[in-house]
DOZA-421120 format. One line per field, with one value per atom (N, C-alpha, C): residue in three letters; x negated, y negated, z negated; chain; residue number from 1; atom name. Coordinates in nm, 4 decimals, m for minus. Example, Ala and Ser with C-alpha at 12.3 -4.5 7.8 and 13.67 -1.06 7.14 Angstrom:
BEGIN
aa <- ala | ala | ala | ser | ser | ser
px <- m1.3190 | m1.2300 | m1.3200 | m1.2850 | m1.3670 | m1.2900
py <- 0.5690 | 0.4500 | 0.3300 | 0.2250 | 0.1060 | m0.0030
pz <- m0.7800 | m0.7800 | m0.7800 | m0.7080 | m0.7140 | m0.7870
ch <- A | A | A | A | A | A
i <- 1 | 1 | 1 | 2 | 2 | 2
at <- N | CA | C | N | CA | C
end
This chain:
BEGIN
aa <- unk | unk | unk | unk | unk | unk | unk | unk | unk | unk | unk | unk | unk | unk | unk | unk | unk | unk | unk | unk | unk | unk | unk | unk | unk | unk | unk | unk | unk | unk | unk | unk | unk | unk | unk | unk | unk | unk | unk | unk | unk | unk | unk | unk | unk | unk | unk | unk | unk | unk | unk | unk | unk | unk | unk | unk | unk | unk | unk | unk | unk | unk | unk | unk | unk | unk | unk | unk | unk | unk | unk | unk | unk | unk | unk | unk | unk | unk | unk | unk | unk | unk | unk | unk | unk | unk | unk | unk | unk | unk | unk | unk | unk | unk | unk | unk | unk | unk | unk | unk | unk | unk | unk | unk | unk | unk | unk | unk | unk | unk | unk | unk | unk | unk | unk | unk | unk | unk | unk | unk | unk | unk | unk | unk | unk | unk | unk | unk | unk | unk | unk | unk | unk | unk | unk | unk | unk | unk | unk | unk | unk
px <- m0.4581 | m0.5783 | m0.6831 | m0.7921 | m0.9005 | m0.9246 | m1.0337 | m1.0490 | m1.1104 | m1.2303 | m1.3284 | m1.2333 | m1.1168 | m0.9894 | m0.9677 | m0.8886 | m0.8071 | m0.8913 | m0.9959 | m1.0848 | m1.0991 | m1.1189 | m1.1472 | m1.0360 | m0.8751 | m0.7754 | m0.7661 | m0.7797 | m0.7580 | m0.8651 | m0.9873 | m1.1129 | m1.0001 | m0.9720 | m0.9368 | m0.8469 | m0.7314 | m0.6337 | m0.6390 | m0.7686 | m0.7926 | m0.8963 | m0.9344 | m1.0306 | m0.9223 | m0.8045 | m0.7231 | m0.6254 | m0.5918 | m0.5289 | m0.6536 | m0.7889 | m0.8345 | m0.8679 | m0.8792 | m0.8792 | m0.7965 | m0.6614 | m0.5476 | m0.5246 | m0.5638 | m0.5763 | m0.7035 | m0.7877 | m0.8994 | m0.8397 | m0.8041 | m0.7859 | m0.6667 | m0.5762 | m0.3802 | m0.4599 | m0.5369 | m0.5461 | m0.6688 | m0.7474 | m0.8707 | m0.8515 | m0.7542 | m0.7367 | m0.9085 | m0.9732 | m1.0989 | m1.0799 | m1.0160 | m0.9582 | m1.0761 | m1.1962 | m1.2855 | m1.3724 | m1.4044 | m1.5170 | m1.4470 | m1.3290 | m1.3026 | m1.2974 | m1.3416 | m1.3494 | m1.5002 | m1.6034 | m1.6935 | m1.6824 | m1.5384 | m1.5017 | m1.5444 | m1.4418 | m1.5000 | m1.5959 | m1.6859 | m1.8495 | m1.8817 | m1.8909 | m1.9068 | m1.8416 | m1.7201 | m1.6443 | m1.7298 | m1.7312 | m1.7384 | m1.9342 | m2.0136 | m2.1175 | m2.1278 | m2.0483 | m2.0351 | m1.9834 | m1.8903 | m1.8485 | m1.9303 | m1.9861 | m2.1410 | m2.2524 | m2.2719 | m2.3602 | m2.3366 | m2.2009 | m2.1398 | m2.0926 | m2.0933 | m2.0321 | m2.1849
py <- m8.7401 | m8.6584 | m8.7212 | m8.7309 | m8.7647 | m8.6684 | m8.7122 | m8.6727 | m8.4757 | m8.5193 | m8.3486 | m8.2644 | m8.3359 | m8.2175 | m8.1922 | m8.2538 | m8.1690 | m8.0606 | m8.1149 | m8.0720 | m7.8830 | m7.8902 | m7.7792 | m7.7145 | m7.7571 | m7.6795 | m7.5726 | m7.6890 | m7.6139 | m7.4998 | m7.4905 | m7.3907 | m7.3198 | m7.3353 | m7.2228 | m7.1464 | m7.1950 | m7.1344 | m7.0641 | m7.1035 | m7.0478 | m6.8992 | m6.9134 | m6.7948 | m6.6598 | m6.7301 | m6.6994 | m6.5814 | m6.6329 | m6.6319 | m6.4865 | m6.5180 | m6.4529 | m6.3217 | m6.3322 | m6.2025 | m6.1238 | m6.1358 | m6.0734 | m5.9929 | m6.1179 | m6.0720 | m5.9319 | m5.9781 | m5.8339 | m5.7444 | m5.7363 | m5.6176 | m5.5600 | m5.5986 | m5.5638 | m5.5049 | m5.5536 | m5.4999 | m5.3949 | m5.4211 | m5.3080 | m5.1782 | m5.2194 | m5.1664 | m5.1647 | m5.2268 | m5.2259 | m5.2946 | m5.2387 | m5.3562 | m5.3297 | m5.2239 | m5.1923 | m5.2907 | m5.3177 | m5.3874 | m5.5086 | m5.5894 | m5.7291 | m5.8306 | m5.7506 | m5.8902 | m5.9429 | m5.8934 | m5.9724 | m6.0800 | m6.1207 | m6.2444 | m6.3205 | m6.2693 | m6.3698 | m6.4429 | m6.3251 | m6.3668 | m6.4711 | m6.4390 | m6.5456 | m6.6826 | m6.6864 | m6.8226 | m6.9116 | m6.7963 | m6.8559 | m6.9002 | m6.8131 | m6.9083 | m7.0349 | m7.0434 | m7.2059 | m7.2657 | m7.2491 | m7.3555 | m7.4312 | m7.3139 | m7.3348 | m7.4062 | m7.3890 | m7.4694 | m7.6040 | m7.6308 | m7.7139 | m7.8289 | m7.7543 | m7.8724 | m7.9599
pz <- 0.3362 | 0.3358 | 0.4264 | 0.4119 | 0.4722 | 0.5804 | 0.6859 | 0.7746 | 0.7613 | 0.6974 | 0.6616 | 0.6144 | 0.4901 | 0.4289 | 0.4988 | 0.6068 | 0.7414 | 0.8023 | 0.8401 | 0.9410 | 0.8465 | 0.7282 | 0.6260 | 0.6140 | 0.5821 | 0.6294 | 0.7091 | 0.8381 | 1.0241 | 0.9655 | 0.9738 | 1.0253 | 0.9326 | 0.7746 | 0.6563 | 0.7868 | 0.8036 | 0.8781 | 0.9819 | 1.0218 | 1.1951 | 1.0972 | 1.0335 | 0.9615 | 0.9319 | 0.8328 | 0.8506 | 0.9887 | 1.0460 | 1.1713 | 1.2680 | 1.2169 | 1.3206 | 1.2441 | 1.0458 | 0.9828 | 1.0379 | 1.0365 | 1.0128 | 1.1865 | 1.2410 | 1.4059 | 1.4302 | 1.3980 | 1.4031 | 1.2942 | 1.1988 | 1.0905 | 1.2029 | 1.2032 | 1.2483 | 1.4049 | 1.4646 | 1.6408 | 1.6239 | 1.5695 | 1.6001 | 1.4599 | 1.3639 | 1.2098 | 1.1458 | 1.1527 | 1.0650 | 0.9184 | 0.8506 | 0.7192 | 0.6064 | 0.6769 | 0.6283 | 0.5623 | 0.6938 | 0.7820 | 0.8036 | 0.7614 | 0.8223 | 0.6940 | 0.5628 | 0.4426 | 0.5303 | 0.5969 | 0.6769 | 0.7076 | 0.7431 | 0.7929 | 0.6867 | 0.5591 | 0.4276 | 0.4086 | 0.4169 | 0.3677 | 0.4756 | 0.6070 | 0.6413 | 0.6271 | 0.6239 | 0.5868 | 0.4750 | 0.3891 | 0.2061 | 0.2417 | 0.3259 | 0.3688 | 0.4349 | 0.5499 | 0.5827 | 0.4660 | 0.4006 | 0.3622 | 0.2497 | 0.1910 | 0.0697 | 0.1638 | 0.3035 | 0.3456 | 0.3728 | 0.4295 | 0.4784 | 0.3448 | 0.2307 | 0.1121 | 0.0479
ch <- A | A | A | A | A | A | A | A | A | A | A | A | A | A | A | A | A | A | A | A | A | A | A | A | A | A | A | A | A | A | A | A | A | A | A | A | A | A | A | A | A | A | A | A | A | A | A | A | A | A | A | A | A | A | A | A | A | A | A | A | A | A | A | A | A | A | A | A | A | A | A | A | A | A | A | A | A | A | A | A | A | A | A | A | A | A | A | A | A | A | A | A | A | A | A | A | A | A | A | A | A | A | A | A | A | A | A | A | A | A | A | A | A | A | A | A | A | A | A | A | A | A | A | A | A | A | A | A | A | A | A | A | A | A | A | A | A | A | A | A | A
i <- 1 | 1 | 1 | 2 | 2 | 2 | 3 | 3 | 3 | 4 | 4 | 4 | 5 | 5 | 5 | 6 | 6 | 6 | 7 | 7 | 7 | 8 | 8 | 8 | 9 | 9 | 9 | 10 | 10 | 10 | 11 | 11 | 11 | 12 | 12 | 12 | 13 | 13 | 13 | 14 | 14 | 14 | 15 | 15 | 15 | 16 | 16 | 16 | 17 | 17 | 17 | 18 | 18 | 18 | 19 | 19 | 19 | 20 | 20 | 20 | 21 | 21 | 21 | 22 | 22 | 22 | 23 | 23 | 23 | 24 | 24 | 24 | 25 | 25 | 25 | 26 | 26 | 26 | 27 | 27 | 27 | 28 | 28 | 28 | 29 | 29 | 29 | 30 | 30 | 30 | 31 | 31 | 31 | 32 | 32 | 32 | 33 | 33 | 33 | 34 | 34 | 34 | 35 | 35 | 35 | 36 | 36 | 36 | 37 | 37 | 37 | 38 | 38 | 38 | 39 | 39 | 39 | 40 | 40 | 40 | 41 | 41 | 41 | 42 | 42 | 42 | 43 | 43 | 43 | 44 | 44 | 44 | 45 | 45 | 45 | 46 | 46 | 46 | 47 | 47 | 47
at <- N | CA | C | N | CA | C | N | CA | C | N | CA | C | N | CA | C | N | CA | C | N | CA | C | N | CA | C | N | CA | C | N | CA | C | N | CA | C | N | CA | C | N | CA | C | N | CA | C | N | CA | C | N | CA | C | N | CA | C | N | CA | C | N | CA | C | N | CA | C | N | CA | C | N | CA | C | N | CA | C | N | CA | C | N | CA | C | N | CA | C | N | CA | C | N | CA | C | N | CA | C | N | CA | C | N | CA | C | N | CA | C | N | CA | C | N | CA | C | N | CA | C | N | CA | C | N | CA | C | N | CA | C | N | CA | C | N | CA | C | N | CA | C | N | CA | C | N | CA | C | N | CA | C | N | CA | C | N | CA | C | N | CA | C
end
């Protein structure tokens, strides 16, 4: 894998890691597809 794949993995995983962490500790499962939107914006800016 090239360098940016990796680099795009890690962030996926850490996006990941920090949904599940805010939904499971504060229970906002409302309010935490937010995370999404933002993700799915970097990555549309970023490609």
């Amino acid at each position: 894998m090239d360098k940016k794949k990796t680099i795009n993995w890690i962030i996926a995983i850490i996006v990941v890691i920090v949904y599940l962490s805010v939904s499971f500790i504060f229970d906002i499962w409302a309010y935490s597809w937010l995370i999404w939107v933002v993700y799915a914006i970097y990555r549309f800016i970023t490609k």
